[in-house]
C-alpha positions as CSV (number, residue, x, y, z in Angstrom):
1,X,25.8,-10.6,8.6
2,X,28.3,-13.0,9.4
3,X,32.0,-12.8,8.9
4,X,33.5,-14.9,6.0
5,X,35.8,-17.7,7.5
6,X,39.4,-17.4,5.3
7,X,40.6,-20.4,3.8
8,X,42.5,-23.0,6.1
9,X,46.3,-24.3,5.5
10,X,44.9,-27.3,4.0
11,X,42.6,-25.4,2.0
12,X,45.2,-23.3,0.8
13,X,47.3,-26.2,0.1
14,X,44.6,-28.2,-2.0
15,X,43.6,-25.1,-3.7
16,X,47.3,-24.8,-4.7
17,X,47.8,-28.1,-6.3
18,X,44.3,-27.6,-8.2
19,X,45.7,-24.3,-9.5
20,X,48.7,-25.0,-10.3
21,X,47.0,-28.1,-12.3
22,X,44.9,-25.9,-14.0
23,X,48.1,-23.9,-14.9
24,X,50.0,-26.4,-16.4
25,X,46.9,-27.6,-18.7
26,X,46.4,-24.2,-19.7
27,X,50.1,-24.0,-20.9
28,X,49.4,-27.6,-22.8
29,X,46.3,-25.9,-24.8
30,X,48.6,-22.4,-24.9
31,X,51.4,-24.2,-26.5
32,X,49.4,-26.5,-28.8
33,X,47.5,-23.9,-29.7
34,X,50.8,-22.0,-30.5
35,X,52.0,-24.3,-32.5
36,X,48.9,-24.7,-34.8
37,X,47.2,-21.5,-35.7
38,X,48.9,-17.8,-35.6
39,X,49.8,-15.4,-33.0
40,X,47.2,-13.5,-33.8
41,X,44.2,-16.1,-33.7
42,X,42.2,-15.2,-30.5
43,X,42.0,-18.7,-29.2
44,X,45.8,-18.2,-28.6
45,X,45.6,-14.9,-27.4
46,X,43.0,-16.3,-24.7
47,X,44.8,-19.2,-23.5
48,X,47.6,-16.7,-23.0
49,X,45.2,-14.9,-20.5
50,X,44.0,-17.3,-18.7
51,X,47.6,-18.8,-18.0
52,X,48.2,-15.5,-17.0
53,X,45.4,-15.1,-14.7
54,X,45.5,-18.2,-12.7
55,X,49.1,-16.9,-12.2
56,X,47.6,-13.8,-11.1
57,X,45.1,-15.7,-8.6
58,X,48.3,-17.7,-7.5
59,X,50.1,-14.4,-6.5
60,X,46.9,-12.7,-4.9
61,X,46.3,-16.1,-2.5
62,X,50.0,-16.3,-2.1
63,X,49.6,-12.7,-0.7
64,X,46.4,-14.1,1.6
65,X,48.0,-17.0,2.9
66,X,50.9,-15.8,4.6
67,X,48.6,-12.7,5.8
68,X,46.7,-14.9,7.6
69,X,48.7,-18.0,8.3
70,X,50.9,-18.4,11.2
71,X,54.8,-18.3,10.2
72,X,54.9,-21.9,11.4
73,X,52.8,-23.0,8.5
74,X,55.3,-22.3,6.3
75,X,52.6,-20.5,3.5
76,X,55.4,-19.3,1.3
77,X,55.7,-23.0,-0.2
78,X,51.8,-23.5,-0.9
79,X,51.5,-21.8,-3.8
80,X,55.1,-21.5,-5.3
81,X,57.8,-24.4,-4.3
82,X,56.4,-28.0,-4.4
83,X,57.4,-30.8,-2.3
84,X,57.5,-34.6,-4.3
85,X,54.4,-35.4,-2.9
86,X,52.6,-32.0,-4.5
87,X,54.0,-32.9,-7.8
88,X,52.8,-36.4,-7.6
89,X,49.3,-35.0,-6.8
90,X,49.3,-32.3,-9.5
91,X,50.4,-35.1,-12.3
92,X,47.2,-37.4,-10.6
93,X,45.2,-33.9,-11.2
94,X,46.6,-33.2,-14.6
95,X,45.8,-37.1,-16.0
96,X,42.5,-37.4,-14.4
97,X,41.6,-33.6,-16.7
98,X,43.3,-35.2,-19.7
């Protein structure tokens, strides 16, 4: 059986901005959500989870990437610590979702 192939720096990179997309629309609904029905009603409860485990998936490929990358890659900022451009891309992201 053939080994898997890890993701590549730019695969990590795009994978980042999609994620951390996905984060910040899942805060949107968390928040509206918040703001409309009780603490206790599960669609809150749910959108709290999955906020908290695409944070979780962020940490766990944060982990991978600079496992794997070399240190001249500079993996630390893929997944935490955006440049202008990565914002500019996550708003296009965000808008295209919305």
């Amino acid at each position: 059986m053939p080994r898997k192939q890890p993701l590549s720096l730019e695969q990590h990179r795009q994978l980042g901005l999609e994620l951390e997309a996905a984060r910040l629309l899942v805060m949107r609904a968390y928040i509206h959500l918040g703001n409309a029905y009780p603490i206790a009603f599960q669609g809150v409860n749910l959108a709290k989870k999955a906020q908290d485990a695409i944070s979780d998936l962020k940490c766990a490929l944060d982990d991978a990437a600079v496992a794997q990358l070399p240190d001249d890659a500079a993996p630390t900022t893929i997944y935490y610590g955006r440049s202008e451009e990565a914002e500019i891309a996550i708003s296009a992201i965000v808008k295209a979702a919305a």
